[in-house]
Every structure is written in C-alpha cells, then in structure tokens.
C-alpha positions as CSV (number, residue, x, y, z in Angstrom):
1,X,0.0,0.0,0.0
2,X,1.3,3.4,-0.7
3,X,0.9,6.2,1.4
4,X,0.4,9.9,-0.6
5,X,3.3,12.2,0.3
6,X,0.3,14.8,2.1
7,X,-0.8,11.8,4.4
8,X,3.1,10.8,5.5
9,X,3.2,14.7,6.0
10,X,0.3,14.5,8.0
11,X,1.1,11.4,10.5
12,X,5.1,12.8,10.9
13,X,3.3,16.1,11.9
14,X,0.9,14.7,14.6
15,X,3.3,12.1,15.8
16,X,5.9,15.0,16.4
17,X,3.2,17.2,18.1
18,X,2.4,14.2,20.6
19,X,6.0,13.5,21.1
20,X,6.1,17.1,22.0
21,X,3.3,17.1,24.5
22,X,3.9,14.5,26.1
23,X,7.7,15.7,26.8
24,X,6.0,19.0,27.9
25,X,3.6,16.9,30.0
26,X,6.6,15.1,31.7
27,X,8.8,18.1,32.1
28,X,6.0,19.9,34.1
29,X,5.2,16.4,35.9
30,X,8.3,16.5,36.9
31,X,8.8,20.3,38.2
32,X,5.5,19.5,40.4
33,X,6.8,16.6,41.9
34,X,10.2,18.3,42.6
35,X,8.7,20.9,44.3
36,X,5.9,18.6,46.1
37,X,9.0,16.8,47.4
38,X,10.9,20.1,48.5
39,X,7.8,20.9,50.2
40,X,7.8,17.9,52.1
41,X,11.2,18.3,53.0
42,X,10.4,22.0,54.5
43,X,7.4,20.4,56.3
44,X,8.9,17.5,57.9
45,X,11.8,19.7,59.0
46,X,9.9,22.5,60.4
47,X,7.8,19.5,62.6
48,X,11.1,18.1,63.8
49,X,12.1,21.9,65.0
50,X,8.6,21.6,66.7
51,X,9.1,18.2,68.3
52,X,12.6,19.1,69.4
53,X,11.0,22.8,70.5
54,X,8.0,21.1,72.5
55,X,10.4,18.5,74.4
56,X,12.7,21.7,75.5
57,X,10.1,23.5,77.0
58,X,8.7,20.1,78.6
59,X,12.3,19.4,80.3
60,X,11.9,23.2,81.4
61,X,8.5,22.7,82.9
62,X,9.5,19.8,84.5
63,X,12.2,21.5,86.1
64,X,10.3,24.2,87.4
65,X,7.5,21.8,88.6
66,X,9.6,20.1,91.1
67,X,10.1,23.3,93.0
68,X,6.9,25.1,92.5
69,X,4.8,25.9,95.6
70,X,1.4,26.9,95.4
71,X,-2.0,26.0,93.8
72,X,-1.6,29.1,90.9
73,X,1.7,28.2,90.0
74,X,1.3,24.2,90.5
75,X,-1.6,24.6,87.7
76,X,0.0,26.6,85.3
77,X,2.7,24.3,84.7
78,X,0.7,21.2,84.8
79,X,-0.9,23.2,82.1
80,X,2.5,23.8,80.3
81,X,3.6,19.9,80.8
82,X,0.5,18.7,79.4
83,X,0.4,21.5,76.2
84,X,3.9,20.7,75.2
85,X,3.3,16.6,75.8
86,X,0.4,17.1,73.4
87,X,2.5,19.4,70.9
88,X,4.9,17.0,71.1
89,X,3.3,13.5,70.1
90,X,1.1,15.6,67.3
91,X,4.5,16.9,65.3
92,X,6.2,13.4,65.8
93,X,3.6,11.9,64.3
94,X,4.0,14.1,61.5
95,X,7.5,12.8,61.1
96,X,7.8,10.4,58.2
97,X,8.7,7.2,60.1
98,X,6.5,5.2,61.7
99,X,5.6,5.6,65.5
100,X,5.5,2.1,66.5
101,X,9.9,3.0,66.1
102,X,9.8,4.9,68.7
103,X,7.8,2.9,71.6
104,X,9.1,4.3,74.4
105,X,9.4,7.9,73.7
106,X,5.8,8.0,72.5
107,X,4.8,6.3,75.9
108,X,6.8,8.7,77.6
109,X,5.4,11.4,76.3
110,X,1.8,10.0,77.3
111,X,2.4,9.2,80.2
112,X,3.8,12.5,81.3
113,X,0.8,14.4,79.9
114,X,-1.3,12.2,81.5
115,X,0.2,12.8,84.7
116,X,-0.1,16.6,84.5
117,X,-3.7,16.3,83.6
118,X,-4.2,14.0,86.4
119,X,-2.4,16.6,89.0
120,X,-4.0,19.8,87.5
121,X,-7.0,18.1,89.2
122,X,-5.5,17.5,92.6
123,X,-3.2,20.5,92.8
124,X,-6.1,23.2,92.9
125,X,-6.3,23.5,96.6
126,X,-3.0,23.8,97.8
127,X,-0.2,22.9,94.9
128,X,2.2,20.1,94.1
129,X,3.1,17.8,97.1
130,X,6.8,16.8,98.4
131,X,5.9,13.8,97.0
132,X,5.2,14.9,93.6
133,X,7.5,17.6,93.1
134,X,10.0,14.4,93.2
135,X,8.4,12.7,90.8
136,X,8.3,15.6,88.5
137,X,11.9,15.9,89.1
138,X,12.6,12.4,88.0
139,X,10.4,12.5,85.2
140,X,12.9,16.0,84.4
141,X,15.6,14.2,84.4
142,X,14.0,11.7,81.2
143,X,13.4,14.7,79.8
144,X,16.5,16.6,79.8
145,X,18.3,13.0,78.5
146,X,15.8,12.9,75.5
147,X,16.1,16.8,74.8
148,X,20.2,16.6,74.8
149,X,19.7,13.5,72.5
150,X,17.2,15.7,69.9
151,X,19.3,19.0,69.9
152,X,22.6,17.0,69.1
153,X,20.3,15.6,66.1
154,X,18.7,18.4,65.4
155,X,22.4,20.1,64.7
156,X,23.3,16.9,62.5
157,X,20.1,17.6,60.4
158,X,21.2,21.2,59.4
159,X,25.0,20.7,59.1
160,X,24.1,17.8,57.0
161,X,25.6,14.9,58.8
162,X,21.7,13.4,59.7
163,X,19.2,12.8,56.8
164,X,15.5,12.8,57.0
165,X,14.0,9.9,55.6
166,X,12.0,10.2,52.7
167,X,8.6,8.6,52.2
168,X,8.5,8.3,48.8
169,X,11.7,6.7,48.2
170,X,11.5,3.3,49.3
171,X,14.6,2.4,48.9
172,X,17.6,4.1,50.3
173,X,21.7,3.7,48.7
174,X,23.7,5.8,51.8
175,X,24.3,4.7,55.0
176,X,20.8,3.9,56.5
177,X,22.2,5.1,60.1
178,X,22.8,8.7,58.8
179,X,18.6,8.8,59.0
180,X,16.6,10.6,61.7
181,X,14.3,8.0,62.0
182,X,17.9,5.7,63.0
183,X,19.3,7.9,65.0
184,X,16.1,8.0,67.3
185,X,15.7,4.6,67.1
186,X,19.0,4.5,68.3
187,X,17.6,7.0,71.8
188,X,15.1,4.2,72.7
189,X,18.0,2.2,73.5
190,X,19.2,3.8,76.5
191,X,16.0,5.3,76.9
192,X,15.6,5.3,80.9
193,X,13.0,3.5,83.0
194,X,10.4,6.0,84.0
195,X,9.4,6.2,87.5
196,X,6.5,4.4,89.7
197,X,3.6,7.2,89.1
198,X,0.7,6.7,91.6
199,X,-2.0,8.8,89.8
200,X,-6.0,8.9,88.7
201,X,-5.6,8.8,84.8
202,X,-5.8,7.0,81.2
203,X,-2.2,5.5,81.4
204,X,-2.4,4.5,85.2
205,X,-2.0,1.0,85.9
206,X,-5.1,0.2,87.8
207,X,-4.2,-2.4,90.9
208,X,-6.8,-6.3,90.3
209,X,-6.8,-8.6,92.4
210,X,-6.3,-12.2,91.6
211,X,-9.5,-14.4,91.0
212,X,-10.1,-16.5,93.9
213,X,-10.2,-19.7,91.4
214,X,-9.3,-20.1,87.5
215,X,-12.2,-22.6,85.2
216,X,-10.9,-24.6,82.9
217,X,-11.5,-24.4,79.1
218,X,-14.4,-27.0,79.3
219,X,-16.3,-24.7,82.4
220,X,-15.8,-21.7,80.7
221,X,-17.4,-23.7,77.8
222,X,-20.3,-24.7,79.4
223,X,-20.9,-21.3,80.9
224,X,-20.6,-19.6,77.4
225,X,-23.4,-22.2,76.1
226,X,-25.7,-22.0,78.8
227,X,-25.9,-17.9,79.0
228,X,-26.2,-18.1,74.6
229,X,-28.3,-21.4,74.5
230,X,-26.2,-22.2,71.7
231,X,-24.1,-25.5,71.1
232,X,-22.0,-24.6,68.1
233,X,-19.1,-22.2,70.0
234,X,-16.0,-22.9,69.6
235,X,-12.4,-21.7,71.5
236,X,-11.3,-18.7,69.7
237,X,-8.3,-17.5,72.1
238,X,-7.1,-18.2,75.6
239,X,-6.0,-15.2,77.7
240,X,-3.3,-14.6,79.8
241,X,-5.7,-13.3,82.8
242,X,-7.4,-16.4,82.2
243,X,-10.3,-15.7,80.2
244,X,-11.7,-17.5,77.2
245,X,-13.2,-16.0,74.0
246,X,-16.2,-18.0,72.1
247,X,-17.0,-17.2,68.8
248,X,-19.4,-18.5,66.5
249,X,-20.7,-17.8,62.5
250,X,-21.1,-13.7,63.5
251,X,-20.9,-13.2,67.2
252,X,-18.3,-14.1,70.5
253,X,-19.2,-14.7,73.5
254,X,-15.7,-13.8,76.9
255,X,-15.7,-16.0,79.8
256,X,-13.2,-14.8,82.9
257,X,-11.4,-16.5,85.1
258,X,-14.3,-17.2,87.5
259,X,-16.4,-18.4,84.6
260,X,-18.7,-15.5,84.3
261,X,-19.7,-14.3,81.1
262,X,-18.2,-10.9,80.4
263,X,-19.8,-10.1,76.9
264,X,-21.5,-11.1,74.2
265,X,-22.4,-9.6,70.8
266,X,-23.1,-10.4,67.2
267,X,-23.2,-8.9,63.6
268,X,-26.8,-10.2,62.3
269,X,-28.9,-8.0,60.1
270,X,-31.8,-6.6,62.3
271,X,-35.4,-5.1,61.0
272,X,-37.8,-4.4,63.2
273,X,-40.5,-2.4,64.8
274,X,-41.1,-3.2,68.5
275,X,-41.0,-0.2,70.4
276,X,-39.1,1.0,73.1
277,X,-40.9,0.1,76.0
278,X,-41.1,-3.2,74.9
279,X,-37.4,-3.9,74.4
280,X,-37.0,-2.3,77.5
281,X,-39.1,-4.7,79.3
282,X,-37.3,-7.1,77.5
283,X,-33.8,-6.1,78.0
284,X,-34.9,-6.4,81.9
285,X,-36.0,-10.0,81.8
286,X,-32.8,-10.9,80.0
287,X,-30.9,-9.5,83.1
288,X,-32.9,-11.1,85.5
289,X,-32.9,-14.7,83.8
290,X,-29.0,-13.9,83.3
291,X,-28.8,-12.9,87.6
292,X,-28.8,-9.6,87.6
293,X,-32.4,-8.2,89.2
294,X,-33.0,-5.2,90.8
295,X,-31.3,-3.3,88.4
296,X,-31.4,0.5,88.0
297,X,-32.5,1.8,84.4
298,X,-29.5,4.9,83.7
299,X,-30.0,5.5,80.0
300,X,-31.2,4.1,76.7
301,X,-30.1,4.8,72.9
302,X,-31.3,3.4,69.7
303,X,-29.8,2.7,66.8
304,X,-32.3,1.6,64.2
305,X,-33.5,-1.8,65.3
306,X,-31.7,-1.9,67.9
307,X,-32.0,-0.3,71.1
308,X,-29.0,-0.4,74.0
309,X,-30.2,0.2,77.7
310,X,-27.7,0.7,80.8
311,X,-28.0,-0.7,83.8
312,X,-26.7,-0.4,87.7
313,X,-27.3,-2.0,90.6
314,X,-28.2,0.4,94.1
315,X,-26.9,-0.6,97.6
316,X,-28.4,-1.3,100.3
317,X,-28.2,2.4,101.7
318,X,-29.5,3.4,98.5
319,X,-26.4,4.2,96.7
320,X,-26.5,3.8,92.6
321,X,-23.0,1.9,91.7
322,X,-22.5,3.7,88.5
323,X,-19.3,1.3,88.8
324,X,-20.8,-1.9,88.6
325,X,-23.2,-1.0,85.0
326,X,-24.4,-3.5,82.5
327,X,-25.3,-2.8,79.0
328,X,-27.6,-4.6,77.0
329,X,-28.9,-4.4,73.4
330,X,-31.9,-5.8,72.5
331,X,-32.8,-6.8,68.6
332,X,-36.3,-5.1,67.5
333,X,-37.6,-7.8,65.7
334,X,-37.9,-11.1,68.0
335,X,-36.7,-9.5,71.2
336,X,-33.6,-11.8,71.8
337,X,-30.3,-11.0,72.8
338,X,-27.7,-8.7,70.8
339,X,-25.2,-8.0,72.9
340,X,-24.3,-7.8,76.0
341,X,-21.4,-6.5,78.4
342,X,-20.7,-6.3,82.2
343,X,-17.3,-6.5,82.7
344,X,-17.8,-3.3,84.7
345,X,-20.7,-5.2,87.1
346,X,-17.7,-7.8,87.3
347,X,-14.6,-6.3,88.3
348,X,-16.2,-3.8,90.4
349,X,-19.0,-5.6,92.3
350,X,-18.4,-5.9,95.8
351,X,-16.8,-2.2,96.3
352,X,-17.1,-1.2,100.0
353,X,-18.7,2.0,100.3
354,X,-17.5,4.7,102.3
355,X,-19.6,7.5,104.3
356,X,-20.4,10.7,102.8
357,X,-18.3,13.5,104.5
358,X,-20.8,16.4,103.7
359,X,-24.0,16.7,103.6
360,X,-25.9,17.0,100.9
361,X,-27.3,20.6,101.8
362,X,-23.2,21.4,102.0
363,X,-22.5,19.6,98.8
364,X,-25.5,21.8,97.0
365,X,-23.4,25.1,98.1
366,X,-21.0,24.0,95.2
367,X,-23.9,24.8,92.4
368,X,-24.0,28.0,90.5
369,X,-27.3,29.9,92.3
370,X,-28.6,30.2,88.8
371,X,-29.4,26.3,88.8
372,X,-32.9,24.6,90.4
373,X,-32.1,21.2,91.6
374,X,-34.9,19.2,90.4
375,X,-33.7,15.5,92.5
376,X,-30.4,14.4,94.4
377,X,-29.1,11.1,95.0
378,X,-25.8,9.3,95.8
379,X,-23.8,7.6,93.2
380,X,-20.6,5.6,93.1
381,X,-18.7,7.2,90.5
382,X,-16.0,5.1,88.2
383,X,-12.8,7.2,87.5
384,X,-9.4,5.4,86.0
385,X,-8.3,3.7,88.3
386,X,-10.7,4.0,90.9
387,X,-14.0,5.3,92.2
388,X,-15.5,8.7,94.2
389,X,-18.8,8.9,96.3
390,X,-20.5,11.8,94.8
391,X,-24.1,13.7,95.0
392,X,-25.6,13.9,91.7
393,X,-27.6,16.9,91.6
394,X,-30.2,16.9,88.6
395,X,-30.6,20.7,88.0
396,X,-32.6,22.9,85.8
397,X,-30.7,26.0,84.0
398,X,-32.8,29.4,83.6
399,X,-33.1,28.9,79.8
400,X,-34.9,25.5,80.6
401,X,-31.6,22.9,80.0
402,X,-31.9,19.8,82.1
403,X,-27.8,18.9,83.5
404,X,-26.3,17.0,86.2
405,X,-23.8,17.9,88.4
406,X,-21.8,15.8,90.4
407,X,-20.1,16.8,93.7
408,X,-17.6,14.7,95.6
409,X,-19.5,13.7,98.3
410,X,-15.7,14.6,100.7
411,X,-14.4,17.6,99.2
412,X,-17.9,19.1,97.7
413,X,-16.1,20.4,94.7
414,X,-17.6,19.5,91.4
415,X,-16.4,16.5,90.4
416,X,-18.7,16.1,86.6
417,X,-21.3,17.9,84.6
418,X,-23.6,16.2,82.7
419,X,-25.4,17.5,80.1
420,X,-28.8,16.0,78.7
C-alpha cells in the first residue's frame, strides 16, 4: 500500500506534536513533583524543629515543677507539661517514620501528659506535694536526657551529617544510620525506665486482684453455652488473665477467670418495629434470667433496630453503683439478645462503700445559684483507676436545660457535669 506524500506529511506532523506534549507533559510532571518533594522536605523539617522545641520546654516545665509551691503556680505548669506533651506527640507523628519505632518515647510522652492532667485536678487546693514535686523531678531528668539527644540531632540535620527519611523513596543507597528515623531509634536504647507514678488517669495502671479460682477451658465452655443457648461455640483465644473468647458464625461470647460471662455480641442483620418500651421490658428479663435483678434503668439509645439500655445495681443504703453497670442491646424484631457487656458489674461488684463526708445541703453550696435542683441522690462514681462517692444533683438551668452535676461527696467540689 502506498501512502500519498500529504498523508506521510500529515502522520510525521501529529506524531511529532504528541511527542512534544507528552515531553511537555513530563517536564512539568516532573517540576510538580520536585517541588511537592521540597515541600515535604520543609514540612517535615519544620515539625522536627517543633518536636525538638516542645520536648525543650517540657524538660523546662519539668524542672520548674519540682520546685513550685502553690496551687496558681502548681496549675499553670501542669498546664505547660500537658500542652507541650500534646505538641509533642502531634509533630512526631507528622515525622515520616512510623511511631511504633519509637515505643518508648511515644509512651513517655503519654504518660507524662497524663500525669499533668491528672495533677491539675488535685493541685487546685494547695499545689504540688513533696511527693510529687520528686516525681516531677525524675520524670525531668527523662526529659533533659531525650532533649540533649534531639538538639545533638537536630544540629546533625542542618549541618548535614543526619538525613531525614524520605517517604517516597523506598529504597535508600547511603548509609541507613545517617537517618533521623535511626538515629532515634537509636535514643530508645538507653532510653531510661520511668518512675512508679501513683496517679488517677488513662495510662495509670489500675491495681486487680487475683480471682479467687481459674475454670478450665471446658467450664468456661459450658458457661458460654448456657448464658447463649447455643451448642456450636468454639475456643477462639485463651487469655493470659485467664479468660476464654467463644466465637461462633457472626458473634463471640468472653468467659473470665471465674467463669462468668463478660460479653457477648453479634453482627446479624436486624429489622424491626417493636418499640421501646417493649425492648425495655425485655432487655430487663434478660438481666434477670441472666442474675442480675433489681437493676437500675440509667439511659437508653437506639440505633435503628436496635435499642442499648444501661443498667446499675443500688446498695443497700441506696447508693446507685455507676461502677458496677451493665449494658444490654436488644434486637427489635424477636426481642432476643444482641449484645451484651458487664465487665464493669464484674470487676467492680463488691466495692465497699464509704460515708459521705458532707451533707448534701453542704455539697449543693458548690452549684451555680442560677441552677434549680430538680432530684439528688448518691452515686458511686468510676474514675481510671478507681471510684468517688458523689451527690448527683439533677438541675434545671434558667433557659430550661436539664444537666447534672456531680459533687464529691468529701471535698464538695464539682467533680462532673452532665449535660442531657
């Protein structure tokens, strides 16, 4: 076939305009992703300047904590700890390395924040004990170690001798300990122990005692299949505590120790159109048949089909143990089951109660005048790692708002506010 001399004309043209474009298409591809990766490189600088920034002024806050006196001063550098602990942990997140790599500095950093947040509760009457202003200091001297460690790195990053890592190359030809994420690798190594904190928070270590007797496998089996009614379970993982985990096709079912059923739940499709009362009345036979009566109603949600009701048990001097609460979910259309959960009723149950300190006409002086206090009762109230004896006040605001306020039934400083 022979091609005219216009048409070769033609195809040589267009071909030549492609190869053009797409040259000018790669060029400028190429100029985006050169500066995308400068930008980067500015950004995960300036964070590194921010974590090494944020863990100065925690070593400096530190310091100043284990000799301040005073509730004013006491607060304001729990305040500063907690700030820069926060600052901290965001910008190293933003570093591109992962933050399982650096375990212990990312626990340390919790931890300490925690511990400020814990003591900016504590400290408000008359400031940092002996006690504490030791601990701080110890916890200073972690600090100071990891902020020597960052500014010597931070001085090998901007003479050259330290590399950031870069995401988007995978693969890297130099010497792979030249790399921040390396060289603070390197920090967890002699990374210190940090020191026995005795505190109310997240990261506390919350003290359990032992069960009085371990089930075996086959008891906690039998327990599972008698509070499901189903035969078909089947061992999913033995813990360390002693507990068992049941599943079958689209639920689980944890046994502890004792052979008590912790929780239950599924994943089955749900559509119906019972109404609330009725699940409620439901959820409370399911308690009862599971031994748990005289149960107080708290709250109920409902999501769809499926409606979720909380539960706690009063004492006998009347006392609602907001520590020991059950939930239950109820499915709308055949009124069984759908999950269940009192691991709180479990651990808890049993608590000896202690005497309130105030009165309740005393513990009422801590409400703004503007409130009317519609009811008052006493509740045992869970915090991290323990539990407080408080009034809960249900209160009215001016503008009609319905709230609860709960005052520590030995200080009578607010302790919570709930709103409705």
């Amino acid at each position: 076939m022979r091609i005219r001399k216009k048409t070769f004309i033609l195809i040589i043209t267009y071909f030549t305009a492609a190869v053009i474009a797409l040259g000018a298409y790669a060029c400028v591809q190429c100029a985006r992703n050169t500066a995308y990766a400068r930008s980067a490189g500015y950004g995960y600088g300036h964070a590194f300047e921010e974590v090494v920034l944020s863990v100065s002024n925690l070593d400096s806050a530190l310091k100043r904590g284990s000799y301040a006196k005073g509730s004013e001063i006491s607060m304001q550098i729990c305040g500063e700890i907690y700030s820069n602990c926060l600052a901290a942990e965001m910008t190293m997140g933003v570093l591109p390395f992962s933050s399982y790599e650096l375990e212990k500095t990312a626990s340390f950093l919790g931890i300490c924040g925690d511990y400020a947040a814990s003591l900016m509760k504590t400290c408000a009457a008359e400031g940092f004990t002996d006690a504490e202003r030791e601990k701080l200091s110890e916890l200073s001297e972690t600090a100071g170690t990891l902020k020597e460690s960052l500014e010597k790195l931070q001085s090998d990053v901007n003479d050259g001798t330290a590399l950031m890592d870069a995401p988007g190359e995978p693969y890297f030809d130099g010497d792979e300990s030249s790399l921040v994420s390396s060289r603070m690798r390197a920090f967890e190594e002699d990374f210190g122990e940090l020191p026995e904190l005795s505190y109310d928070g997240v990261y506390a270590k919350a003290e359990k005692s032992a069960p009085d007797k371990t089930v075996s496998e086959k008891e906690a089996l039998a327990s599972a299949m008698e509070f499901t009614g189903r035969s078909d379970l089947a061992l999913e993982f033995a813990g360390e505590n002693g507990s068992y985990c049941f599943g079958f096709e689209g639920g689980s079912v944890m046994v502890n120790a004792a052979g008590e059923v912790m929780s239950f739940s599924q994943n089955r499709s749900v559509a119906g159109d019972m109404s609330d009362d009725e699940l409620i009345a439901k959820a409370e036979e399911l308690l009862k048949n599971a031994g748990y009566p005289d149960m107080r109603l708290l709250s109920t949600y409902r999501i769809n089909s499926v409606l979720t009701a909380s539960y706690a048990p009063e004492s006998s001097d009347g006392v609602l143990l907001d520590t020991e609460k059950v939930t239950v979910s109820v499915a709308a259309d055949n009124g069984e089951l759908y999950a269940f959960n009192a691991t709180d009723y479990l651990e808890n149950h049993g608590t000896d109660l202690s005497k309130p300190e105030i009165t309740q006409e005393k513990a009422q002086l801590a409400l703004p005048d503007t409130l009317t206090v519609t009811d008052c009762r006493l509740m045992l109230c869970p915090t991290y790692t323990s539990e407080r004896l408080c009034y809960d006040f249900g209160c009215t605001s001016p503008d009609g708002d319905e709230l609860r306020i709960l005052v520590d039934a030995s200080t009578g400083r607010q302790f919570e506010i709930v709103l409705k």
